[in-house]
N, CA and C atoms as a LAMMPS dump frame, in Angstrom:
ITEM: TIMESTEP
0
ITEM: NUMBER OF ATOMS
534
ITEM: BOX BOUNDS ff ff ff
-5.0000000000000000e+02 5.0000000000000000e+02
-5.0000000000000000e+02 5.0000000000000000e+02
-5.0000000000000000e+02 5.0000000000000000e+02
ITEM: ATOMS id mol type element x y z
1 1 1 N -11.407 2.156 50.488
2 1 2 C -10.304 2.115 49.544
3 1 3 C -10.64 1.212 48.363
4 2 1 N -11.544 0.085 48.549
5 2 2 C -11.713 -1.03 47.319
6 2 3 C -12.404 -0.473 46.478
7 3 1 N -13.26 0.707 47.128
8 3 2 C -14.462 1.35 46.141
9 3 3 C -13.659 2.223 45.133
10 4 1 N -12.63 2.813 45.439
11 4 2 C -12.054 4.233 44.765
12 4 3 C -11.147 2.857 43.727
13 5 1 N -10.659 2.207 44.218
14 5 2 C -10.144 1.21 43.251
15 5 3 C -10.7 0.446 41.969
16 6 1 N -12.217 0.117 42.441
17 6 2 C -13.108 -0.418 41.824
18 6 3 C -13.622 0.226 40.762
19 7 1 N -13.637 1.657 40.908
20 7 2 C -14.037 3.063 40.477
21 7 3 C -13.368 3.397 39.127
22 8 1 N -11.885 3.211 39.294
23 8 2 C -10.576 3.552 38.459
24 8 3 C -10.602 2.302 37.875
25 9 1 N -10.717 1.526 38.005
26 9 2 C -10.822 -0.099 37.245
27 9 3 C -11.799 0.18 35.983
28 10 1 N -13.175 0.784 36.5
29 10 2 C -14.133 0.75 35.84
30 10 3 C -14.135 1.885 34.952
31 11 1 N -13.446 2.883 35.298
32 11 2 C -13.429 4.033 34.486
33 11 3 C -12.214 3.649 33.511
34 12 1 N -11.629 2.998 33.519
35 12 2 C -10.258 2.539 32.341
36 12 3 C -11.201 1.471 31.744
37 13 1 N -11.862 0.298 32.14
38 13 2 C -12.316 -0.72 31.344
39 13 3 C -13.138 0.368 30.532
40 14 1 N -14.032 1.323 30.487
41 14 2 C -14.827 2.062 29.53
42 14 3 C -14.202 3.324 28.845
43 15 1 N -13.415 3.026 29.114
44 15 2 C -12.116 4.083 28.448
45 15 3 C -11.818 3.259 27.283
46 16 1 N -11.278 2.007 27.996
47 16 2 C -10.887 1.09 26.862
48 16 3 C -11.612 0.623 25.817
49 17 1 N -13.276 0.481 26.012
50 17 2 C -14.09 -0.207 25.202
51 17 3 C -14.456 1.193 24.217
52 18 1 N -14.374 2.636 24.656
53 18 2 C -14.289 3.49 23.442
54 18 3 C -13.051 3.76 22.948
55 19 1 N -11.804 3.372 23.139
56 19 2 C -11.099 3.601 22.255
57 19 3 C -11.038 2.261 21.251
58 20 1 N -11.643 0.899 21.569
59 20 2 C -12.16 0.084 20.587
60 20 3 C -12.657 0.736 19.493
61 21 1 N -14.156 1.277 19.37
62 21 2 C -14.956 1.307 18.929
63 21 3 C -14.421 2.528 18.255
64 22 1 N -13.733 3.57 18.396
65 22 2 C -13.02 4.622 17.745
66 22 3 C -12.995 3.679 16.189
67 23 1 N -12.57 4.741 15.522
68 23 2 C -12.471 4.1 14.358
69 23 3 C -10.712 4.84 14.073
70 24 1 N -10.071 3.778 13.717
71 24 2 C -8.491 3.912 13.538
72 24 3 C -8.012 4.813 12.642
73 25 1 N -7.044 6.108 13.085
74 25 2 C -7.002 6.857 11.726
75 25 3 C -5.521 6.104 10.839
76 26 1 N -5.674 6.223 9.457
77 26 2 C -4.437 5.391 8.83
78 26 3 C -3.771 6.35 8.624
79 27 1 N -2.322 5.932 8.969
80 27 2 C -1.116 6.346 8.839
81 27 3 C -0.362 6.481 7.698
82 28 1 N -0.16 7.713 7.253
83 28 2 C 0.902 7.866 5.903
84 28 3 C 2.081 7.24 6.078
85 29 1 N 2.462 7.118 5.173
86 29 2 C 4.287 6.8 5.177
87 29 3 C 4.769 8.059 4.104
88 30 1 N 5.297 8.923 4.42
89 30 2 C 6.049 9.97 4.094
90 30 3 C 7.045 9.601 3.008
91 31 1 N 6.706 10.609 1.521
92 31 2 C 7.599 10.151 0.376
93 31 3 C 7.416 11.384 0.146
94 32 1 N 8.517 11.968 -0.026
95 32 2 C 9.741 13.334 -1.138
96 32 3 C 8.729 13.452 -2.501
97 33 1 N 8.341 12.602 -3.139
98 33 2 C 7.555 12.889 -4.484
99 33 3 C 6.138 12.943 -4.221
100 34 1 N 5.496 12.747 -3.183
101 34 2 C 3.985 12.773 -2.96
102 34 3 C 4.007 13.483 -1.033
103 35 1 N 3.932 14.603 -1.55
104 35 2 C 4.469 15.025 -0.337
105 35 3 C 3.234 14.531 1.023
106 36 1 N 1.744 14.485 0.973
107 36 2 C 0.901 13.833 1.599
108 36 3 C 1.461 12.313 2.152
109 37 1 N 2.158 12.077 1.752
110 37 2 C 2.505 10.256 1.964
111 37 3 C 1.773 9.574 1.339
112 38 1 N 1.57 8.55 1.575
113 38 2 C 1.112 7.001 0.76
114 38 3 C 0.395 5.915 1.462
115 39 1 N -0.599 6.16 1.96
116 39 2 C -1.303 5.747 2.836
117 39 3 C -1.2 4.29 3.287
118 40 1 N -1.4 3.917 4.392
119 40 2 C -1.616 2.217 4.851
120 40 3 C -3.45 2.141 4.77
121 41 1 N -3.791 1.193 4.725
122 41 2 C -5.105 0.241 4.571
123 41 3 C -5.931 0.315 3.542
124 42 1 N -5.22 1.109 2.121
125 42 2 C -5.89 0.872 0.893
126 42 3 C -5.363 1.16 -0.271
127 43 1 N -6.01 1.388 -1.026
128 43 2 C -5.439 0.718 -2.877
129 43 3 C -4.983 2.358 -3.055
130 44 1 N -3.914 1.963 -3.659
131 44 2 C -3.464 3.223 -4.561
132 44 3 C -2.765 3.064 -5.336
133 45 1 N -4.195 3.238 -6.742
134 45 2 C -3.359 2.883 -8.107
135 45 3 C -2.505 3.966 -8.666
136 46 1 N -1.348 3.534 -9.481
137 46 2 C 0.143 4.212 -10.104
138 46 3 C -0.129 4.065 -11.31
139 47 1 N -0.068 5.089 -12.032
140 47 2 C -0.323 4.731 -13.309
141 47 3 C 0.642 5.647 -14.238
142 48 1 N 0.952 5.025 -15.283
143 48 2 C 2.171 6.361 -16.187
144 48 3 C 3.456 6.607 -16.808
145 49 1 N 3.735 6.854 -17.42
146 49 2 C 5.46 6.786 -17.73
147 49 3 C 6.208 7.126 -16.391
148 50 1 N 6.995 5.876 -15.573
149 50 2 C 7.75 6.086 -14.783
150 50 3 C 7.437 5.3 -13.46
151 51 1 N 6.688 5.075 -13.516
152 51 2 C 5.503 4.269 -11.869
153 51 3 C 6.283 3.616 -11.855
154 52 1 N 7.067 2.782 -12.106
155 52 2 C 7.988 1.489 -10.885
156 52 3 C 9.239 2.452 -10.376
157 53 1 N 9.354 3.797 -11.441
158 53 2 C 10.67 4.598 -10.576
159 53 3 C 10.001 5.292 -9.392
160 54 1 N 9.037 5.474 -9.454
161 54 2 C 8.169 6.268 -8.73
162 54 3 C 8.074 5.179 -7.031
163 55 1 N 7.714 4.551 -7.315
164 55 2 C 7.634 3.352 -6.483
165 55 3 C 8.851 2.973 -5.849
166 56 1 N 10.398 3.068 -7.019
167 56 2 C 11.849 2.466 -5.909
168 56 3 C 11.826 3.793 -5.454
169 57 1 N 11.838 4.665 -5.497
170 57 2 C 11.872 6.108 -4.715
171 57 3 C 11.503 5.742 -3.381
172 58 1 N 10.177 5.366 -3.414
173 58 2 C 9.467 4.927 -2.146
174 58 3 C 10.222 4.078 -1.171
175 59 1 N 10.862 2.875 -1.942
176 59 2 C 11.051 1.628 -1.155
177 59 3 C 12.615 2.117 -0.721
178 60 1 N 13.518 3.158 -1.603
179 60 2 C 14.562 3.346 -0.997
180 60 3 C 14.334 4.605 -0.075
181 61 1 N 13.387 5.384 0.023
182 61 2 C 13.005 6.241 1.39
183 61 3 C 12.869 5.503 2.798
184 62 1 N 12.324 4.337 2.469
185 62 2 C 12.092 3.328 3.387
186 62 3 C 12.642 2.117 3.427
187 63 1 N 13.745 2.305 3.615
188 63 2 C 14.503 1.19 3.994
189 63 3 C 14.748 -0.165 4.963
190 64 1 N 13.513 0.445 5.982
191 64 2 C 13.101 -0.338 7.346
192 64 3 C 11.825 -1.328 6.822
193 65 1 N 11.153 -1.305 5.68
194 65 2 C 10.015 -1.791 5.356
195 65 3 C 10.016 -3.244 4.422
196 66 1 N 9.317 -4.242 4.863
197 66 2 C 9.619 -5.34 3.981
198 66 3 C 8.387 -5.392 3.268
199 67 1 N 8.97 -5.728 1.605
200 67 2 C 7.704 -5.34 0.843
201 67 3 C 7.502 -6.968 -0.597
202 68 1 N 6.537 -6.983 -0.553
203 68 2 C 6.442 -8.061 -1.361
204 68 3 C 5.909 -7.426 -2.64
205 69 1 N 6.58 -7.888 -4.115
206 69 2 C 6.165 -7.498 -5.033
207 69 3 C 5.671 -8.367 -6.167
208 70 1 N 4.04 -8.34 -6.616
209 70 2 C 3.656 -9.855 -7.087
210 70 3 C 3.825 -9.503 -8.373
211 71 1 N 3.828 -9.901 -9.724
212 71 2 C 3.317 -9.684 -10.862
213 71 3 C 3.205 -11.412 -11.663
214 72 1 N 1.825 -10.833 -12.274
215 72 2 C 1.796 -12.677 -13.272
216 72 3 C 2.966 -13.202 -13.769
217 73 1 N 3.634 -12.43 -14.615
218 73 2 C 4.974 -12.944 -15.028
219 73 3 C 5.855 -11.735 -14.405
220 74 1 N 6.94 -12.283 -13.595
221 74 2 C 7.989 -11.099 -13.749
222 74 3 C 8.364 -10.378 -14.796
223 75 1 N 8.6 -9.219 -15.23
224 75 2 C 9.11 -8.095 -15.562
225 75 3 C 10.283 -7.139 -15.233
226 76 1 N 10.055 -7.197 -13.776
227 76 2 C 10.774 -5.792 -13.221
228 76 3 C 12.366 -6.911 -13.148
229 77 1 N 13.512 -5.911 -13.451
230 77 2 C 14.631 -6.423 -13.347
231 77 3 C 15.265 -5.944 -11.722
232 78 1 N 15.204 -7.188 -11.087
233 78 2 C 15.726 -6.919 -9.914
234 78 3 C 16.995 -5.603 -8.989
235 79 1 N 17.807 -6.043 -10.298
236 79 2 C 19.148 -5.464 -10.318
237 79 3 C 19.067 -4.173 -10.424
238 80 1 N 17.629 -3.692 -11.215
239 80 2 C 17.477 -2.244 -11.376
240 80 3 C 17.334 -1.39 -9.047
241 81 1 N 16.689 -2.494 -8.872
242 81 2 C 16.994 -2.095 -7.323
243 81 3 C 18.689 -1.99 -6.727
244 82 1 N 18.776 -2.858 -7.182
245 82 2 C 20.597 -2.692 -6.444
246 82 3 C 21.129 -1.08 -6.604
247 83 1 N 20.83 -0.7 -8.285
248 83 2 C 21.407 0.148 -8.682
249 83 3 C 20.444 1.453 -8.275
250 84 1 N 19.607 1.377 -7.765
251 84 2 C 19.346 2.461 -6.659
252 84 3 C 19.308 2.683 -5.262
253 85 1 N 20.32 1.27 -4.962
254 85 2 C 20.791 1.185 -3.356
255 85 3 C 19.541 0.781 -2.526
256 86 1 N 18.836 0.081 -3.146
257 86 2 C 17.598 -0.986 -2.078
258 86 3 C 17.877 -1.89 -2.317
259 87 1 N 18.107 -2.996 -1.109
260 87 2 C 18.782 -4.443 -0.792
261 87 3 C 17.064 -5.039 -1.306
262 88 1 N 17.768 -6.189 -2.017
263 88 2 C 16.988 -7.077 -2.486
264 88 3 C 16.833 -8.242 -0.802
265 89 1 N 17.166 -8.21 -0.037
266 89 2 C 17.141 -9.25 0.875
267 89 3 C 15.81 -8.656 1.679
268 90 1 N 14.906 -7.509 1.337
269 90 2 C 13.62 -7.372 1.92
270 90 3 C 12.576 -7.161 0.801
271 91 1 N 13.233 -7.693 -0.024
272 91 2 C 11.815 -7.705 -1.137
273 91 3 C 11.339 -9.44 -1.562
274 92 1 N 10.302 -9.621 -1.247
275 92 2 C 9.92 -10.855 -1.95
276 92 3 C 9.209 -10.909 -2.965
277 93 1 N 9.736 -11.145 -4.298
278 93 2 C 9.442 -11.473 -5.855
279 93 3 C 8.516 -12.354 -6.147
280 94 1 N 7.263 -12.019 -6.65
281 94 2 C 6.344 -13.638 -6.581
282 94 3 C 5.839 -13.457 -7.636
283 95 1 N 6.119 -14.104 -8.693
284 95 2 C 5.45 -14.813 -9.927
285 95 3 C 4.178 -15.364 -10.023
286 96 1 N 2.874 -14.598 -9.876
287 96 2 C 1.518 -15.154 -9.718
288 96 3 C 1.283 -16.151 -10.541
289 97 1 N 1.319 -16.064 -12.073
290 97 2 C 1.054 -16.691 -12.948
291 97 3 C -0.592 -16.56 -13.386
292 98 1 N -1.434 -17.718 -12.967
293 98 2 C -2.892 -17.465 -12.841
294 98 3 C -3.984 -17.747 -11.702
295 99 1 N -2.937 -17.369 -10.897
296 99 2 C -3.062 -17.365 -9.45
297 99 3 C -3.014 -15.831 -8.415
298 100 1 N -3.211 -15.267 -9.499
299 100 2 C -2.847 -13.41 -8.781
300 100 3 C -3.696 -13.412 -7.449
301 101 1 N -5.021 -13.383 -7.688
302 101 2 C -5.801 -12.8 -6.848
303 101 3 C -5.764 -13.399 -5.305
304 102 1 N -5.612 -15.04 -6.178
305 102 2 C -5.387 -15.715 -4.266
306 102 3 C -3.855 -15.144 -3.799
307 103 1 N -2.974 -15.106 -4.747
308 103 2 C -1.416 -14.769 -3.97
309 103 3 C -1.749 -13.345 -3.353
310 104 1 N -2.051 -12.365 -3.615
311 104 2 C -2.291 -10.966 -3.173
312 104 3 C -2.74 -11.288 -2.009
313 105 1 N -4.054 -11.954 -1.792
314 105 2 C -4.896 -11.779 -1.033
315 105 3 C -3.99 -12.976 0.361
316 106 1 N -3.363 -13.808 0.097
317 106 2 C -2.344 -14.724 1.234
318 106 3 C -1.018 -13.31 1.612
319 107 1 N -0.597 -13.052 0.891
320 107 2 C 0.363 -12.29 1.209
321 107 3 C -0.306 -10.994 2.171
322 108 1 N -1.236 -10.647 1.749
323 108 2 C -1.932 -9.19 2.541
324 108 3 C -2.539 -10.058 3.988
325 109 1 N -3.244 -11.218 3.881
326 109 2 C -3.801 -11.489 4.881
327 109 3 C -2.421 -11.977 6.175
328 110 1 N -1.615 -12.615 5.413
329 110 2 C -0.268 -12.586 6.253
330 110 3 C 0.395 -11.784 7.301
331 111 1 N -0.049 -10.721 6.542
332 111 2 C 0.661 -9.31 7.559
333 111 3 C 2.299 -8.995 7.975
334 112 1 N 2.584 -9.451 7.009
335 112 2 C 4.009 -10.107 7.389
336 112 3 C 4.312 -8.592 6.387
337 113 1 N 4.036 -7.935 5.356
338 113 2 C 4.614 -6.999 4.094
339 113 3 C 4.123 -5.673 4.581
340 114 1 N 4.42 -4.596 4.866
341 114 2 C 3.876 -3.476 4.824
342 114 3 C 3.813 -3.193 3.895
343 115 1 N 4.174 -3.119 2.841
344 115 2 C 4.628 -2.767 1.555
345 115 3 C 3.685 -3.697 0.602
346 116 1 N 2.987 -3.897 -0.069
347 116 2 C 2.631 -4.628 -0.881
348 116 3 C 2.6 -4.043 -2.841
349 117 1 N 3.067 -4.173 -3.023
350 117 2 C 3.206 -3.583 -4.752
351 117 3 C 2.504 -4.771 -5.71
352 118 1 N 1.57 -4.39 -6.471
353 118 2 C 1.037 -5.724 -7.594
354 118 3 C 1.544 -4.476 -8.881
355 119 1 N 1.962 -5.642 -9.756
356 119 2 C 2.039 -5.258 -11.116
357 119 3 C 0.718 -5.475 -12.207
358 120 1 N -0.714 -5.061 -12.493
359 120 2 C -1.235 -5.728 -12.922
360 120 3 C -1.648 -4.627 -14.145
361 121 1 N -1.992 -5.296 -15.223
362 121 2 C -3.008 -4.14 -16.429
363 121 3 C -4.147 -3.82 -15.891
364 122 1 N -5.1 -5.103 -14.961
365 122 2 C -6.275 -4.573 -14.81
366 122 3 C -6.549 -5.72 -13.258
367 123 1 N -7.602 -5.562 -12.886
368 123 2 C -8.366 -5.932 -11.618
369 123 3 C -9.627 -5.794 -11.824
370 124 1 N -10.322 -7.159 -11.811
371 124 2 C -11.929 -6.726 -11.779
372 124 3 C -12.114 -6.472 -9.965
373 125 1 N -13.408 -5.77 -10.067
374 125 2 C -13.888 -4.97 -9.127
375 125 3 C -14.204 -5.66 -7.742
376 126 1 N -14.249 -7.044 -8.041
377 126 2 C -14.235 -7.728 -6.934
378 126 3 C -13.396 -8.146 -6.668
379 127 1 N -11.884 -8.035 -6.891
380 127 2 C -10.651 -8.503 -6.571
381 127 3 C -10.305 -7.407 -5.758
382 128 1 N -10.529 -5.875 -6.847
383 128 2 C -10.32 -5.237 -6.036
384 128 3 C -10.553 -5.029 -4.859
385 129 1 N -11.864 -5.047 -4.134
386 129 2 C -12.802 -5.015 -3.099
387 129 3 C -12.148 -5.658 -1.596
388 130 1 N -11.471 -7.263 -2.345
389 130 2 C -11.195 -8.024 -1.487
390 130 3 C -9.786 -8.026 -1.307
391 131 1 N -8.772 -7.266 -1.707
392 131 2 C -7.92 -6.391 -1.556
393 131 3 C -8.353 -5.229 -1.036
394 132 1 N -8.993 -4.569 -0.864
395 132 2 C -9.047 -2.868 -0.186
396 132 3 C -9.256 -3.512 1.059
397 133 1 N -10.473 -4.755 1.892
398 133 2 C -10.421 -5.153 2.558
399 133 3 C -9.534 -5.672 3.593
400 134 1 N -8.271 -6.834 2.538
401 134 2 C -7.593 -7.22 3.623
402 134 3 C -6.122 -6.097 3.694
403 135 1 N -6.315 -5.092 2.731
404 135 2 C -4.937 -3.899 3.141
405 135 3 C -5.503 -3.005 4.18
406 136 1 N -6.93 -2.911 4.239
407 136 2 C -7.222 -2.373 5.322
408 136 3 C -6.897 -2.98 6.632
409 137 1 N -7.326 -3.935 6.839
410 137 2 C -7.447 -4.906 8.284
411 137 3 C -6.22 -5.12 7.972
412 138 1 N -4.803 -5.161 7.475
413 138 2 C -3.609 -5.369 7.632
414 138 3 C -2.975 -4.1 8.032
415 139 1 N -3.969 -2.818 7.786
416 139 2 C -2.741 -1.744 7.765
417 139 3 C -1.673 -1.773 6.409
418 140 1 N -2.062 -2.29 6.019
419 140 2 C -0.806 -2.314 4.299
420 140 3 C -0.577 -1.033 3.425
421 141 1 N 0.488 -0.507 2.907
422 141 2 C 0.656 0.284 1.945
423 141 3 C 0.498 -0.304 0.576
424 142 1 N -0.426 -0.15 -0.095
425 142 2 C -0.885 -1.633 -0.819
426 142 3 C -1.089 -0.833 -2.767
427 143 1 N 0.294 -0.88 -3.298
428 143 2 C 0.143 -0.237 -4.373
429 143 3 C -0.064 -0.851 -5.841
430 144 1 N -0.71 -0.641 -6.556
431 144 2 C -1.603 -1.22 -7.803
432 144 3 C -0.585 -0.44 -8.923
433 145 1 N 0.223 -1.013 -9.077
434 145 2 C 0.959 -0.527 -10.995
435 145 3 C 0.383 -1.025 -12.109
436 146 1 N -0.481 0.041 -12.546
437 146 2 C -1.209 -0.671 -13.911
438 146 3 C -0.686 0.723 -15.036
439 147 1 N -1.11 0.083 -16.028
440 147 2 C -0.932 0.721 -17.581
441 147 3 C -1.95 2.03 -17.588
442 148 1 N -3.099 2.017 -16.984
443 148 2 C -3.913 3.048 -17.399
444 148 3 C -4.753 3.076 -16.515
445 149 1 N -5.549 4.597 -16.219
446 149 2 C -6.162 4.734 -14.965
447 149 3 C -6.954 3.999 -14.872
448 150 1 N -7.353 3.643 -13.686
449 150 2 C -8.392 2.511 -13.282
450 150 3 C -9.84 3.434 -12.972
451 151 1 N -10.349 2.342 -12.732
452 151 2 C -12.15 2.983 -12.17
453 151 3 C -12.711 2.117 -11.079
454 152 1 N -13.633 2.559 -10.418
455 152 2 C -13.452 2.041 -8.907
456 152 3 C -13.505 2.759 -7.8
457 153 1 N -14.615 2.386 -7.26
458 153 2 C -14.598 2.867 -5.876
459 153 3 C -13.136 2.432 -5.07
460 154 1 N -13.441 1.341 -4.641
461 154 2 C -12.199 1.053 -4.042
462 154 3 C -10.921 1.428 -4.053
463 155 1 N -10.72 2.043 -5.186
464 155 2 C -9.353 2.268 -5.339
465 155 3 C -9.219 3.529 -4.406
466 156 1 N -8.705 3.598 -3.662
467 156 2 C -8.783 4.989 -2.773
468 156 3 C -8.037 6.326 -2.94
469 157 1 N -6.964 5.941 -3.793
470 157 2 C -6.229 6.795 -4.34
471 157 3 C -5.622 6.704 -5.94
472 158 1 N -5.659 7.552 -6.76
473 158 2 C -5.054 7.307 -8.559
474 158 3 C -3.95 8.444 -8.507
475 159 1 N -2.77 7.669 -8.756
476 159 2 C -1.767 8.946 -8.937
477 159 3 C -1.482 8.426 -10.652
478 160 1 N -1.268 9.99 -11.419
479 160 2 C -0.223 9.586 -12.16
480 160 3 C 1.069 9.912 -12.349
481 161 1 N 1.827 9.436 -12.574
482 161 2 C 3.458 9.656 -12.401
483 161 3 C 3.986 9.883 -14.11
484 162 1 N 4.335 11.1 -14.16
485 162 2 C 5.466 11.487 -15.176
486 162 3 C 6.481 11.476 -15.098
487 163 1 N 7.235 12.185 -16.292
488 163 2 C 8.753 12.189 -16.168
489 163 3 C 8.707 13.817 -17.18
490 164 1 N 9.895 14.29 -16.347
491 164 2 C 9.707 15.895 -17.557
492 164 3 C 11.489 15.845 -16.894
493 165 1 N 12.453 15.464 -18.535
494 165 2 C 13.509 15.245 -18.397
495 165 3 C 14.312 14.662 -17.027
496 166 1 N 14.43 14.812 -16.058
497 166 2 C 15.034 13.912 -15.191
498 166 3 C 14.391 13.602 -14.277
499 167 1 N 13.178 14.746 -13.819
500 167 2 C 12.194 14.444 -12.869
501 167 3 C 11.329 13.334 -13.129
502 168 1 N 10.806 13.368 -11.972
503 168 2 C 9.334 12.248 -11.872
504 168 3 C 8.697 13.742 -11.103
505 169 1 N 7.155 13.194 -11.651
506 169 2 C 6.274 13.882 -11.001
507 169 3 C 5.116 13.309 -10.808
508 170 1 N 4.051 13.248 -9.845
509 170 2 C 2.789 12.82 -9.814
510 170 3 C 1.621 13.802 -9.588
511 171 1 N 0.749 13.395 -10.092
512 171 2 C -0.953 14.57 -10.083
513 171 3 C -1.549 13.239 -9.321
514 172 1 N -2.506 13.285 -8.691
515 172 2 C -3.77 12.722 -7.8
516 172 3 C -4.802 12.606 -9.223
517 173 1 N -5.516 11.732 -9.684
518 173 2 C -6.223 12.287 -11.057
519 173 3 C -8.003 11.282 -10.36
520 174 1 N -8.225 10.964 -9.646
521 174 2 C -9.26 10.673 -8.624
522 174 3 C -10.301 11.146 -8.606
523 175 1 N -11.778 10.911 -8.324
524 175 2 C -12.419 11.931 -8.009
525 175 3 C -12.796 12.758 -6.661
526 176 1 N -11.628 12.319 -5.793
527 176 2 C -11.529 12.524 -4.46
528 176 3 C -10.47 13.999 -4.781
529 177 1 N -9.791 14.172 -5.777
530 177 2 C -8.883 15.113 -5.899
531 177 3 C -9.784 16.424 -6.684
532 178 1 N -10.794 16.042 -6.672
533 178 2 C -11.439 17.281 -7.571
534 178 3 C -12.483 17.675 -6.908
C-alpha cells in the first residue's frame, strides 16, 4: 500500500514541476470597444482623439478592478469619472512629477493595481522594457496614453482610438496587426 502511495505522491510532485515550467497564458479582460480584450502582463499603447474616453469605458466595464493612474502633472479631471458612474474610491491619482519611471515601476512591482494607466508623451526604451517586465511578472493591464504612436518592441500592443460623431473606435496599428 506505501508503494501505490509513494507512486501517486510522485506522479503529482512531477505533474506539479511541469505545470511550473509551462509558460502562463495571459488573460484578457474583456471590453465592448476592443472586442479581443486588453491584455494583463504588457504595454498597450493608446493613442488618438479620445484615449482617456476609451480607457473610462474600460474602467467602468470593470468595476471590480483597482487601478492606479500616474501622470507627471495631473490633467485628467477626476469628476469627468463620476460623470460616467466610476467611483473614484478605486482609483489612485499620482502626480509623478520627475519621478515617473521609479513611481510606475513601485506601483507595478506592488501588485496591489490590476489596472495600471500612465499618461505620458513619450518613454525611452528602457523605461519601457522595465515596465513590460514588471506588468508582466505582476499580471497587470498596464496602459500607456501617449499623444502619438510609439515605437518599440516592447510595446505589445498600439491601438488607435477615434471618434466618428458619438462613437469611439479603435484600429490595432502594430506590426503584430499586419
Amino acid at each position: 500500500m506505501r508503494d501505490s502511495t509513494a507512486l501517486k505522491v510522485r506522479r503529482t510532485l512531477a505533474e506539479l514541476k511541469s505545470l511550473l515550467q509551462a509558460p502562463a497564458e495571459k488573460e484578457n479582460l474583456a471590453f465592448s470597444l476592443w472586442p479581443s480584450g486588453l491584455s494583463r502582463g504588457g504595454i498597450t499603447a493608446i493613442y488618438g482623439c479620445g484615449k482617456t474616453e476609451f480607457v473610462a469605458q474600460f474602467l467602468f466595464e470593470h468595476p471590480d478592478l483597482q487601478v492606479a493612474w500616474i501622470e507627471e502633472q495631473l490633467s485628467i479631471f477626476p469628476f469627468g469619472f463620476l460623470q460616467r458612474q466610476i467611483h473614484l474610491h478605486r482609483i489612485l491619482f499620482v502626480e509623478s512629477k520627475t519621478q515617473t519611471e521609479w513611481t510606475v515601476l513601485q506601483i507595478l512591482k506592488s501588485q496591489a493595481f490590476p489596472v495600471v494607466v500612465l499618461y505620458s508623451e513619450s518613454c525611452d526604451d528602457k523605461a519601457l522594457r522595465r515596465f513590460q517586465l514588471a506588468a508582466e511578472k505582476a499580471q497587470t493591464c498596464f496602459l500607456w496614453l501617449t499623444l502619438k504612436s510609439p515605437s518599440g518592441w516592447m510595446v505589445q500592443r498600439i491601438l488607435h482610438v477615434q471618434r466618428s460623431k458619438d462613437k469611439l473606435f479603435a484600429r490595432r496599428t502594430d506590426l503584430a496587426a499586419k
